[in-house]
VMD Tcl script that draws the C-alpha trace (Angstrom):
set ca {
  {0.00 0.00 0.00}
  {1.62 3.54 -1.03}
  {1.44 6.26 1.42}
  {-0.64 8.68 1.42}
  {-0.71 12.03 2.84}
  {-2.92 15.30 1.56}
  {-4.24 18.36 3.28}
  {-8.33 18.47 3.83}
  {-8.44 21.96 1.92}
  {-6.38 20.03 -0.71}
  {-9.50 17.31 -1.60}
  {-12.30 18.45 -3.73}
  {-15.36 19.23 -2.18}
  {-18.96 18.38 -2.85}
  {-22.72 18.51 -1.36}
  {-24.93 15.02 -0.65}
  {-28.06 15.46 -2.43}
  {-30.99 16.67 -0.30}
  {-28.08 18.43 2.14}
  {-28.56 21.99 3.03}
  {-25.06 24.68 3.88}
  {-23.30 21.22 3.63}
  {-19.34 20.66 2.27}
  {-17.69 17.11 2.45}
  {-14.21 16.03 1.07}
  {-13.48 12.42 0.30}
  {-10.21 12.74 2.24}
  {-9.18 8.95 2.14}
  {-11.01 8.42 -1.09}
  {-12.07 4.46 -2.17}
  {-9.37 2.29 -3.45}
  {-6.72 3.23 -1.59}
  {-7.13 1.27 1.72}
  {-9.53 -1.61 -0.01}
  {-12.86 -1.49 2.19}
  {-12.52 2.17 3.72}
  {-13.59 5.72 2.83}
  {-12.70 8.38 5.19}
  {-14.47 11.74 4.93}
  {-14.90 15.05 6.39}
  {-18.04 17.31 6.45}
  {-18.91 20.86 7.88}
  {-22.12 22.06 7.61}
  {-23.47 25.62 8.75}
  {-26.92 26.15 10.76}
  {-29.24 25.63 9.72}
  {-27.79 22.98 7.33}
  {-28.19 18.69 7.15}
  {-26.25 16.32 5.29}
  {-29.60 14.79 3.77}
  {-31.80 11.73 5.04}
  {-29.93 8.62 4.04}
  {-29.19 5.05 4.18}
  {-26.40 2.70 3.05}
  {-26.86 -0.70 2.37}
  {-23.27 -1.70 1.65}
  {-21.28 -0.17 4.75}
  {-21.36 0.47 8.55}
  {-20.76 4.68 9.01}
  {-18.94 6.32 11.85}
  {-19.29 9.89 12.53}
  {-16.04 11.52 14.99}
  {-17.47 14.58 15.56}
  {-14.81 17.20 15.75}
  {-16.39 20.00 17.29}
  {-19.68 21.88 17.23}
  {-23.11 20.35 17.61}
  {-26.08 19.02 15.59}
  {-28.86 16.50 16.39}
  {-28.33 13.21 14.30}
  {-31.70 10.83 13.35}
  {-30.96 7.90 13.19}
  {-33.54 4.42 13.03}
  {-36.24 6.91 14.84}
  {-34.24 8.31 17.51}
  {-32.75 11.33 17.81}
  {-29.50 12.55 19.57}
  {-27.72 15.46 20.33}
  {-24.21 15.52 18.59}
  {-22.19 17.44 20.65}
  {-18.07 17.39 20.06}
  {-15.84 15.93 20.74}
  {-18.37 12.59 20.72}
  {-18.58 9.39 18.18}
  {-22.05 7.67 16.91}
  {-22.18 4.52 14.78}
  {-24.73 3.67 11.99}
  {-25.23 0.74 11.67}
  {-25.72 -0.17 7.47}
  {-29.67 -0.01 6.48}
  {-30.39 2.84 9.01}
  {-31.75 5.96 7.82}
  {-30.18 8.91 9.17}
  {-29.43 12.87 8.73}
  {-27.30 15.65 11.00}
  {-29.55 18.26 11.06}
  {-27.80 21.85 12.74}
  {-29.87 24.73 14.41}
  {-29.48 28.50 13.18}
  {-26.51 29.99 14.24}
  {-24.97 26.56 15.15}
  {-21.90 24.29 13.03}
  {-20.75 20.77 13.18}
  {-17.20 19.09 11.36}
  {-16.89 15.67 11.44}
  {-15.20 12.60 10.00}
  {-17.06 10.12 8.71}
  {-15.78 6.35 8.26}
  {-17.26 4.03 5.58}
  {-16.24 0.62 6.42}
  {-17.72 -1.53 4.01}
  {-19.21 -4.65 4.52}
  {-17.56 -6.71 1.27}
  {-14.12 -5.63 0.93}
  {-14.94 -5.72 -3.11}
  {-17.46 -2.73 -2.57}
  {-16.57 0.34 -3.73}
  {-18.01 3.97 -2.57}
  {-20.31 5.73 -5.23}
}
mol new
graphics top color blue
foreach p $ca { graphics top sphere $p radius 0.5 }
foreach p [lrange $ca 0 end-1] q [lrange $ca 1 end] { graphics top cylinder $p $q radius 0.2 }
display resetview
């Protein structure tokens, strides 16, 4: 495996569909460690990263700093940093931030077939 080093600002940035005052970077992107994506997102209040599920990998959020409330499965939880949450794959979820409020996090895809790849 090559090493691999880059700078966050360095990684292209992009919005999930249905997000709102959302920016995420593929910062480990797919195919270099073979069943991991590692990302980071910001988004601004009031922002979310979109209602979604994935049915191919489990999802850690590290949240960095700043606070949101996540949904996740029906339940919802205040994110407040420095924490961690899991979702589980198959569980709908958002990050949903209030007015005036911002959350950064990393996100970790591990996937549940190491031949999956991230789309």
């Amino acid at each position: 495996m090559p090493a691999y080093t880059k700078r966050f600002v360095d990684v292209p940035q992009y919005s999930d569909e249905g997000s709102q005052n959302q920016v995420c970077r593929d910062i480990l992107p797919a195919g270099i460690v073979p069943g991991l994506v590692v990302g980071y997102d910001i988004i601004e209040g009031p922002g979310r990263n979109g209602l979604n599920s994935h049915s191919t990998w489990d999802q850690v959020f590290v949240v960095l700093q700043g606070r949101g409330t996540l949904s996740r499965g029906g339940e919802r939880t205040l994110l407040e940093g420095p924490c961690i949450a899991l979702i589980p794959a198959n569980t709908a979820h958002d990050v949903e931030v209030a007015p005036g409020d911002r959350i950064e996090y990393v996100y970790i895809n591990k996937y549940l077939a190491e031949t999956s790849v991230c789309k």
